[in-house]
C-alpha positions as CSV (number, residue, x, y, z in Angstrom):
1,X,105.0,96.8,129.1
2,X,104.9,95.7,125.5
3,X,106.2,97.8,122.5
4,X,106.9,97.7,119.1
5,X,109.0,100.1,117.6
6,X,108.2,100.3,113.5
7,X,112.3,100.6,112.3
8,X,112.4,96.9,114.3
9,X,109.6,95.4,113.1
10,X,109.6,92.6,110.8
11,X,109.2,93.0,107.5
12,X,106.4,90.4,105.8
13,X,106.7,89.0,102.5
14,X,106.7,92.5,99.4
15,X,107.6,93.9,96.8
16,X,110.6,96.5,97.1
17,X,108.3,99.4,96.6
18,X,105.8,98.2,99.4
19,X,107.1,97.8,102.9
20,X,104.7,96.0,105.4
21,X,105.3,95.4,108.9
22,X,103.3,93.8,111.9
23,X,103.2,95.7,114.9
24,X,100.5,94.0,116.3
25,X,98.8,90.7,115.5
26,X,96.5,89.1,118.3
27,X,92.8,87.8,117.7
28,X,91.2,91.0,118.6
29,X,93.4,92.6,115.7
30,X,96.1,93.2,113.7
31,X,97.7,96.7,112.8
32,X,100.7,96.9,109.9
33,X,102.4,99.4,108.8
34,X,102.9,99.7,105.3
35,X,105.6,102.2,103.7
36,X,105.0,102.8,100.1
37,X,108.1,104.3,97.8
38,X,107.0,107.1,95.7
39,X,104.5,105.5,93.1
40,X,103.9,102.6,94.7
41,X,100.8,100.5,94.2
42,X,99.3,97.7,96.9
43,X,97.1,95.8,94.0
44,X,93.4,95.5,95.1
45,X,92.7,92.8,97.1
46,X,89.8,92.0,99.9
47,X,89.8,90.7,103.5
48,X,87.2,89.1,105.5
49,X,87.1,91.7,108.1
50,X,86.6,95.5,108.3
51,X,89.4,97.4,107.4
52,X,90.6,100.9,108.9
53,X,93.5,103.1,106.9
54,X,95.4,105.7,108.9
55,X,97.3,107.6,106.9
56,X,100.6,108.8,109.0
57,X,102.8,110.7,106.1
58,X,102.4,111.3,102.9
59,X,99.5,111.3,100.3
60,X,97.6,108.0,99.8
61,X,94.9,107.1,97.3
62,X,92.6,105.0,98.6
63,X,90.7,102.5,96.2
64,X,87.3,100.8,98.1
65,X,85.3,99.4,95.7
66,X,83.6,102.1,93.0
67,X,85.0,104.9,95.0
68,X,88.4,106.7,94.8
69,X,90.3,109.2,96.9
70,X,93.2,110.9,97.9
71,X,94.1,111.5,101.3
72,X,97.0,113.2,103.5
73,X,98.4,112.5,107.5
74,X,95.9,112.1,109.9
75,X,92.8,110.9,107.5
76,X,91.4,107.5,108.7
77,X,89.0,106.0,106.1
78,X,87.0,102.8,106.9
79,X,86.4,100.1,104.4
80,X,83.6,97.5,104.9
81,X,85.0,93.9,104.9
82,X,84.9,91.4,101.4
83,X,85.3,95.0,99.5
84,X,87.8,95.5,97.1
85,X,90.4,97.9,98.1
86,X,93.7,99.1,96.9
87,X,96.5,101.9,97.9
88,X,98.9,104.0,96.1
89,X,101.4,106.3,97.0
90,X,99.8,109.6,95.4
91,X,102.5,112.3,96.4
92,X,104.6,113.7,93.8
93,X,108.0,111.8,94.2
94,X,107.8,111.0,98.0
95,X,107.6,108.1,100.6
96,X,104.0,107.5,102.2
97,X,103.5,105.9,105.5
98,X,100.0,103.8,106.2
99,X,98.6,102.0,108.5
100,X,96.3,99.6,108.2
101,X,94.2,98.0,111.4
102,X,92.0,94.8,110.7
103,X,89.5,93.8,113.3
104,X,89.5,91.2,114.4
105,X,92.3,89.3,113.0
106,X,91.9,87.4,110.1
């Protein structure tokens, strides 16, 4: 059995407001999750793959191109690969919890 347990992951390269971690990174995929500290902001950015957000706590706005919207625990929202997207901790003064699954890896 293989596990990963998100207080022992480790943490990738961020800003203090933004907390990323890998909990699983093999060629089929990779899944992070990100914390974000109240008002945080995860700049847009694109990836070559396809892109799914679960949000886990918390309220996220999600950024995909044009489009905009905030979203609470246990919304997943898709976003189409070599789009522009961007997150931000939208809850009044507390910590969000994110994760983001890329398939396959890039």
């Amino acid at each position: 059995m293989k596990y990963t347990v998100v207080e022992r992951a480790a943490e990738a390269a961020s800003e203090k407001a933004v907390t990323p971690k890998k909990l699983y990174v093999e060629e089929e995929g990779t899944i992070v999750h990100i914390t974000l500290k109240p008002e945080a902001h995860l700049p847009s950015h694109e990836t070559p793959v396809n892109v799914v957000f679960y949000v886990v706590e918390g309220e996220i706005r999600i950024d995909i191109g044009e489009e905009s919207e905030v979203f609470g625990p246990d919304s997943m929202v898709e976003s189409p690969k070599n789009i522009p997207h961007a997150l931000t901790n939208a809850g009044s003064g507390k910590t969000a919890r994110i994760l983001v699954i890329k398939m396959p890896s890039p």
